[in-house]
C-alpha atoms as one frame of an Amber mdcrd trajectory, in Angstrom:
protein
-172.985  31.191 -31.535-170.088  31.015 -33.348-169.709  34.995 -33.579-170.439
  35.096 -30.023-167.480  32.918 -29.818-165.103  34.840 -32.378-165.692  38.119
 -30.065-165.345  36.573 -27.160-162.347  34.826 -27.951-161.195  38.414 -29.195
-162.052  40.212 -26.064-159.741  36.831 -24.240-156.810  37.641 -26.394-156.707
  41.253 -25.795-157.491  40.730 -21.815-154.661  38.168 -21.728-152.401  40.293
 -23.962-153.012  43.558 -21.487-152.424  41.422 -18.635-149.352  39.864 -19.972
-148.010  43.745 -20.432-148.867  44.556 -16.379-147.022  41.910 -15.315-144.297
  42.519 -17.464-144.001  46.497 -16.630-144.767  45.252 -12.928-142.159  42.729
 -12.966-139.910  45.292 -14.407-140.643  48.312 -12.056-139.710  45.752  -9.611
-136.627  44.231 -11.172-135.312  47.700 -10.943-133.682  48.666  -7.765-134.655
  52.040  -5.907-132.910  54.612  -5.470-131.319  55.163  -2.447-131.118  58.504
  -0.882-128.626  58.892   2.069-129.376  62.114   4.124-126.778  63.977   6.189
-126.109  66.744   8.588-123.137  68.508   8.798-122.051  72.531   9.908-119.171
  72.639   7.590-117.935  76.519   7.022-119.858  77.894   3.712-116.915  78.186
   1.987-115.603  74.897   2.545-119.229  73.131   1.456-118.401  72.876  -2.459
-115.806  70.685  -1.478-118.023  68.392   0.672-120.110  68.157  -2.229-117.510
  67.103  -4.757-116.119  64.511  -2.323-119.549  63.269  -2.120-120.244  63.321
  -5.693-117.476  61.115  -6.267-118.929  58.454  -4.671-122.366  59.010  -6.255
-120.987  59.018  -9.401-119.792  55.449  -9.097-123.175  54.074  -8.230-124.715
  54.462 -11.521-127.569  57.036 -10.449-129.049  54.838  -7.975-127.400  56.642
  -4.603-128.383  60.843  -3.752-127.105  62.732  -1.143-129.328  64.943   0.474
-127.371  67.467   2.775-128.775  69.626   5.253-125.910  72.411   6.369-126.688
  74.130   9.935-125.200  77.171  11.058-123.706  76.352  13.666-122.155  72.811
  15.257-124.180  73.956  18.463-127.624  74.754  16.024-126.702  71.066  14.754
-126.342  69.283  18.287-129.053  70.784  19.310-130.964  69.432  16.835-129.638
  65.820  17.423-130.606  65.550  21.201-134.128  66.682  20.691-134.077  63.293
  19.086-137.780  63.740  17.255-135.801  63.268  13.625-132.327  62.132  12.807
-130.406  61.903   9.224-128.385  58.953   8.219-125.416  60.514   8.824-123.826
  63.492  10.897-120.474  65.271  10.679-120.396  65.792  14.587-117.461  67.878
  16.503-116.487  64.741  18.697-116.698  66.750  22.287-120.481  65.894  22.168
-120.459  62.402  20.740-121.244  60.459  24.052-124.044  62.797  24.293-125.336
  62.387  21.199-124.710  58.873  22.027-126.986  58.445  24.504-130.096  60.258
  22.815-129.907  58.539  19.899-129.637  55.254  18.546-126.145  55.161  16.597
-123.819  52.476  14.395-120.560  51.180  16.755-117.931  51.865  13.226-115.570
  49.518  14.908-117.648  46.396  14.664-118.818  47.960  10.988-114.894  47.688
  10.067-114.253  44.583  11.354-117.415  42.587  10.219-117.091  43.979   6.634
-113.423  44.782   6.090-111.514  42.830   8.209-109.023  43.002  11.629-105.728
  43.442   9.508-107.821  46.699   7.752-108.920  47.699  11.263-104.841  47.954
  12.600-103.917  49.332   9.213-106.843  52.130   9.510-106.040  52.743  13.494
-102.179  53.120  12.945-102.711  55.450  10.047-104.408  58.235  12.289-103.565
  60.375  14.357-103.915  59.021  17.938-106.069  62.289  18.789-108.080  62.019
  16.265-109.003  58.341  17.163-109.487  58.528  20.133-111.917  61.284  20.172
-113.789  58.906  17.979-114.433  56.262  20.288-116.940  55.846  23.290-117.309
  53.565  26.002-113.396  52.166  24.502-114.692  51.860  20.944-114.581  53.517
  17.580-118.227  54.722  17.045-117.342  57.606  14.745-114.529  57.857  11.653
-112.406  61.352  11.608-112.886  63.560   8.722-110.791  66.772   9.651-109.435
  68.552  12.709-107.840  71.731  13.913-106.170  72.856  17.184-104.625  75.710
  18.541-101.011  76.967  18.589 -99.274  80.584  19.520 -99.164  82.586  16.314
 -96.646  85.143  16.440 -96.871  88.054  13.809 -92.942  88.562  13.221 -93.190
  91.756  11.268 -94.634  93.114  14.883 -91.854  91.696  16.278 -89.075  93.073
  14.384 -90.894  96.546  14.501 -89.980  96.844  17.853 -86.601  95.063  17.779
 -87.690  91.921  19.205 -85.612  88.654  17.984 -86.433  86.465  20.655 -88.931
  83.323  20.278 -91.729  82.946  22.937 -91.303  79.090  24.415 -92.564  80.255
  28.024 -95.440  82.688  29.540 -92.638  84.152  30.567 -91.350  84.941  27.161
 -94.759  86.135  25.999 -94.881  88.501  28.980 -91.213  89.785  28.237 -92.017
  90.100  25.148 -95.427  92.415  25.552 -93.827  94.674  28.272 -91.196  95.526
  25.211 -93.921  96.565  22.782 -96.292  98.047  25.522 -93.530 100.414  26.495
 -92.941 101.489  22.921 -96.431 102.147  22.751 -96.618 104.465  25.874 -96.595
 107.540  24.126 -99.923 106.485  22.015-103.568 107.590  23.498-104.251 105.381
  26.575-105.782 101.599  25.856-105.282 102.305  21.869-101.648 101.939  20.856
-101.076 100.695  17.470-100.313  96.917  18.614-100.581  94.745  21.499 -98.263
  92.400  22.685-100.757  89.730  22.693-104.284  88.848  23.028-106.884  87.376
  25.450-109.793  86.012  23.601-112.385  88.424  24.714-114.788  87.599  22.313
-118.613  88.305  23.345-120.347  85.591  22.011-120.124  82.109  23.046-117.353
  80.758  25.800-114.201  81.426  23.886-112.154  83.374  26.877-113.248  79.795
  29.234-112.211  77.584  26.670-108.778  79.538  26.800-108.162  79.452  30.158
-109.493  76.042  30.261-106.218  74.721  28.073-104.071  76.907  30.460-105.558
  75.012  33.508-104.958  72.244  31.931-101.125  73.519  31.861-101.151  73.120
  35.892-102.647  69.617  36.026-106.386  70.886  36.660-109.048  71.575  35.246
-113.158  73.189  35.202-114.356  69.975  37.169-112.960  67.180  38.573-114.254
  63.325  40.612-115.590  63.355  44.112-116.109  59.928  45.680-119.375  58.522
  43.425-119.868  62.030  41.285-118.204  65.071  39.743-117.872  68.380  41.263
-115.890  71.823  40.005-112.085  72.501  40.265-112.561  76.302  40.537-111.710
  76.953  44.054-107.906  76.038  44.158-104.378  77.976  44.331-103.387  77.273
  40.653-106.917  78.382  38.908-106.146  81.827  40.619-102.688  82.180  39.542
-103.627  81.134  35.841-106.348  83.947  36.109-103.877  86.278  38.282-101.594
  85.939  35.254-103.607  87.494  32.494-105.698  89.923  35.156-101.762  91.150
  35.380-101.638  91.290  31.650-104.583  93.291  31.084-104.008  96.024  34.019
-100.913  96.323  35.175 -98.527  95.442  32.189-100.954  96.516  29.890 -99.629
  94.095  26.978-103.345  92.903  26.075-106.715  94.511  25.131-109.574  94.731
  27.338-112.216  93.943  24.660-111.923  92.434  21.485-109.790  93.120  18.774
-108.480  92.636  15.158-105.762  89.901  15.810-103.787  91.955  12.873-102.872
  94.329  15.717-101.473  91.496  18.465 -98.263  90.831  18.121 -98.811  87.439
  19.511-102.086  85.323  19.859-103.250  81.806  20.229-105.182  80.939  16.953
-105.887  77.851  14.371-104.409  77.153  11.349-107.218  79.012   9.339-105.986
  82.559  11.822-102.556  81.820  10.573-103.399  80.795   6.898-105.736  83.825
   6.406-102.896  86.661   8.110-100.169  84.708   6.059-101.988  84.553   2.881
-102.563  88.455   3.727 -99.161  89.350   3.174 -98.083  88.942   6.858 -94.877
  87.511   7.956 -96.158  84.936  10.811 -94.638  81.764  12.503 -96.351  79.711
  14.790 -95.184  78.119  17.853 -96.279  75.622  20.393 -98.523  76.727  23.155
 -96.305  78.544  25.879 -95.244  75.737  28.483 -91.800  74.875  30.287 -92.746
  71.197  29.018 -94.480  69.865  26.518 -97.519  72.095  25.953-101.521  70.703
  26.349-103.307  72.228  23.538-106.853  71.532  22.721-108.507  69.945  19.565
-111.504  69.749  17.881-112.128  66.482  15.760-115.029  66.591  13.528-116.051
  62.944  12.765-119.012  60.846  10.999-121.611  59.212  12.743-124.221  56.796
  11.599-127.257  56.415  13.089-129.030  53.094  13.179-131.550  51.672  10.375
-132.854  48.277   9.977-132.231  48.964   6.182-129.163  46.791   5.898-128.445
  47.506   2.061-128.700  51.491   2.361-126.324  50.616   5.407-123.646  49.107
   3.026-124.430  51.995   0.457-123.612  54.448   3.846-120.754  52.724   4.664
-119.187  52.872   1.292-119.922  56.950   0.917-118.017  57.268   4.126-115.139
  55.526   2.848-114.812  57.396   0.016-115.093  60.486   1.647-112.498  59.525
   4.410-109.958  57.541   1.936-106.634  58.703   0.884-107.284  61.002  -2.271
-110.132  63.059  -0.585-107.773  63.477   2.368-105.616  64.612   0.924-107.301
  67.202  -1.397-109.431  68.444   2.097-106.090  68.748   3.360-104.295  71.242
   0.786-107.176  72.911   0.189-108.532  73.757   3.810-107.711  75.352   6.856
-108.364  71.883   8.432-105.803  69.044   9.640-106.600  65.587   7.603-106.448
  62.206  10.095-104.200  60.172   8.061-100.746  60.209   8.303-100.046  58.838
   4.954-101.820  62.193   3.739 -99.441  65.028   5.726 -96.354  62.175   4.225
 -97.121  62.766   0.476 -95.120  64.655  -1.901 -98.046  66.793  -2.464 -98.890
  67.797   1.362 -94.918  68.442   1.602 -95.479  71.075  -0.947 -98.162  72.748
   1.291 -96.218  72.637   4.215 -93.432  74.328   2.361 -95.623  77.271   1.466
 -97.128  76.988   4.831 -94.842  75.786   7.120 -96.629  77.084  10.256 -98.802
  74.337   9.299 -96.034  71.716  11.142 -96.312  73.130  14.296 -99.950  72.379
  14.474 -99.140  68.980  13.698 -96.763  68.781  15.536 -98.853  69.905  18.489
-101.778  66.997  18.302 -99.073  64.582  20.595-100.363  66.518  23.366-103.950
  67.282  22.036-107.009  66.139  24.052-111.281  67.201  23.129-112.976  68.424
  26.095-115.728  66.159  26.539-119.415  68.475  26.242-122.759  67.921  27.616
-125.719  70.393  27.917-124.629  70.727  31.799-121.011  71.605  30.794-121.876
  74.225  28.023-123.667  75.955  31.291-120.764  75.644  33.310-118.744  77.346
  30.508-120.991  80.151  29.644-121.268  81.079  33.506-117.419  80.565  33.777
-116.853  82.828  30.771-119.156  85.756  32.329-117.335  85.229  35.530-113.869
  85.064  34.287-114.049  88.545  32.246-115.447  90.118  35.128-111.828  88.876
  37.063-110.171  89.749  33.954-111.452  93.340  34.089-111.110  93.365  37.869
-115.188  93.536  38.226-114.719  91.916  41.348-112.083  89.587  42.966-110.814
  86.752  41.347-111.172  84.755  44.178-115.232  85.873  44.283-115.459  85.368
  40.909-113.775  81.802  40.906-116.226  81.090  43.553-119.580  81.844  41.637
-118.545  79.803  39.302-118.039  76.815  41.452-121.074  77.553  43.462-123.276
  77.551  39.984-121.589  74.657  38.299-121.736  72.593  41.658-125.770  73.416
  41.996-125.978  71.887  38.115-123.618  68.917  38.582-124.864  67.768  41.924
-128.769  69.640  42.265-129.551  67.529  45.705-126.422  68.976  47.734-125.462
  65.465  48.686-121.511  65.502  47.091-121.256  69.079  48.231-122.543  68.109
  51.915-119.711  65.242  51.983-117.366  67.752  50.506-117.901  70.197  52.789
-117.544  67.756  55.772-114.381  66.534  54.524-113.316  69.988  54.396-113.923
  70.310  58.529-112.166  67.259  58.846-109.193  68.253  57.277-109.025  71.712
  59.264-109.632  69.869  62.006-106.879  67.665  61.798-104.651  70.240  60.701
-105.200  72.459  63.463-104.503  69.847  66.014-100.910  68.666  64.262 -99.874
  72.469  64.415-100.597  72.675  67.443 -99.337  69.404  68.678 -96.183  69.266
  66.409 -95.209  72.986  65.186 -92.161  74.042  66.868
């Protein structure tokens, strides 16, 4: 009995001893926080990714091993949208180009970065952090009237004149006007005339006549802009297009002119080493500078203060009922957006940094002394504005483009060309003909009326 006892107790005292050492490994394991891993999307250029990664890294670094980054680089910012409004998976975070954040938006569930700000940093933080970007930049952050995305780089677009072109052919003057530019080519075109016919040596300046994508649209988008219009515009309850109208033709005319009768610009593509002038970013004028080329760069062409476009690449989070991996999110993004990677994106990239502070340091003064084409573009962003994209819109633009180089290469009139395009954008914006039926009666009306007052009151 009493050796029944002694192995029994035995076989107790090892039971309670293993049991002791399950809850004690258990109670460790769970003592022990996970590790979080924070996934996000982005279409940064490949040679600008190591940087992303460093800048990422330095917040991982600080978290002891229990925060990863897991990022998933697309090809494309279009491959990358597209990938968002499916809406069957989403990261944590996406580096979005801003012109499609209300669509993205409204497929897909994501953080308002205002109220973020405010609940966990505070309303004098939230002025500071407005007033220290650039008002651009902000505001193609925001939807519905708030911030729902924080900037992380921009560029625009600004005339890039190659001067060692320029003083080729004798030229000294600056371009400010279309004029100018045009003034400019005609000198250059006839010093050309003796070379073989379309294929002198260089071009006054160049039409974007790219192939893929929309890229001649988006330019003569910026230059409607220039006359107060643009590639749609309201109609009572809806939207319909702005093709049809005096000022889109004469935009058009313009560069129709340039291409065939003044013959200062190429009919296809080209190397923009050859174009004496061109409108470009700050990576076309960084990569032809850093060449060995002599280039300035000057505002877009305007009699007043020139519209240029921008594109504003910014971080958006998308929702998750995980309120700690939130606050780890939250903190990534501010180190990534914060002063000292700022600044190092902006000396080190073709790209524009959102905080002011950044473009005031002693270091970024250096850069802009080596590249001092660099201010214009800055300069420029007071009269930068996104255009706003939706699936619709990207249609619209792709048609537009097709139509416009058809004009451009006089494949057709410009005034039949201008009108396919409003006939296919109209059929997308407003696909049960009830705006374009009001429209059209308005129309009546107002030849109606107008034939009656010339006849009534015309001397």
């Amino acid at each position: 009995m009493s050796q029944r006892w002694k192995v029994t107790g035995k076989a107790a005292l090892i039971c309670l001893m293993a049991a002791f050492l399950i809850f004690a490994v258990t109670a460790g394991v769970q003592a022990k926080p996970a590790k979080t891993t924070i996934k996000i999307w982005h279409a940064i250029p490949q040679n600008q990714r190591e940087l992303f990664n460093r800048l990422a890294n330095d917040y991982i670094a600080s978290t002891s091993g229990m925060v990863e980054f897991e990022a998933t680089p697309f090809k494309s910012q279009e491959e990358l949208i597209n990938k968002l409004l499916e809406a069957k998976e989403k990261p944590d975070v996406a580096l979005i180009d801003c012109q499609w954040l209300d669509t993205v938006r409204a497929k897909q569930p994501i953080e308002c970065m205002e109220d973020i700000i405010l609940n966990k940093m505070g309303n004098t933080v939230y002025v500071t952090f407005k007033s220290d970007t650039f008002a651009p930049m902000w505001e193609a952050s925001k939807s519905d009237g708030k911030l729902y995305a924080i900037p992380f780089y921009a560029y625009n677009r600004a005339l890039i004149v190659n001067r060692d072109i320029l003083n080729k052919y004798g030229v000294k003057k600056n371009p400010k006007t279309w004029n100018d530019v045009v003034e400019i080519g005609k000198q250059i075109s006839l010093a050309n005339s003796s070379k073989p016919p379309g294929n002198p040596e260089h071009w006054g300046f160049y039409i974007p006549m790219e192939e893929d994508g929309y890229s001649t649209a988006e330019f003569i988008r910026v230059m409607l802009w220039q006359s107060g219009k643009d590639i749609t515009e309201p109609f009572m309850d809806g939207t319909l297009s702005s093709f049809e109208n005096s000022e889109n033709k004469a935009v058009v005319n313009m560069f129709v002119d340039m291409i065939n009768n003044t013959k200062i610009a190429p009919s296809s593509s080209l190397s923009k080493e050859r174009s004496a002038m061109f409108i470009g970013t700050p990576q076309d004028y960084l990569e032809l500078k850093n060449s060995g080329k002599n280039v300035e760069v000057f505002p877009w062409p305007s009699k007043t203060k020139s519209k240029n476009d921008i594109s504003v690449f910014s971080f958006v989070i998308f929702k998750t009922p995980d309120s700690a991996k939130q606050e780890k999110i939250w903190h990534m993004l501010y180190t990534l957006c914060e002063f000292k990677s700022g600044l190092k994106l902006g000396i080190t990239t073709p790209f524009l940094p959102p905080d002011k502070q950044v473009t005031l340091s002693p270091d970024y003064f250096d850069y802009l002394q080596k590249n001092p084409g660099i201010r214009t573009f800055l300069q420029q962003m007071a009269n930068s504005k996104v255009s706003e994209m939706d699936e619709n819109t990207v249609k619209i633009m792709r048609n537009f483009d097709g139509n416009l180089k058809k004009a451009l290469l006089k494949k057709g009139t410009i005034e039949d060309n201008l009108k396919e395009s409003a006939k296919y954008a109209d059929i997308l914006l407003d696909p049960k003909g009830e705006l374009r039926g009001r429209k059209e009666l308005v129309r009546e009306i107002d030849t109606f009326i107008t034939k009656l007052w010339d006849k009534d009151y015309t001397p």
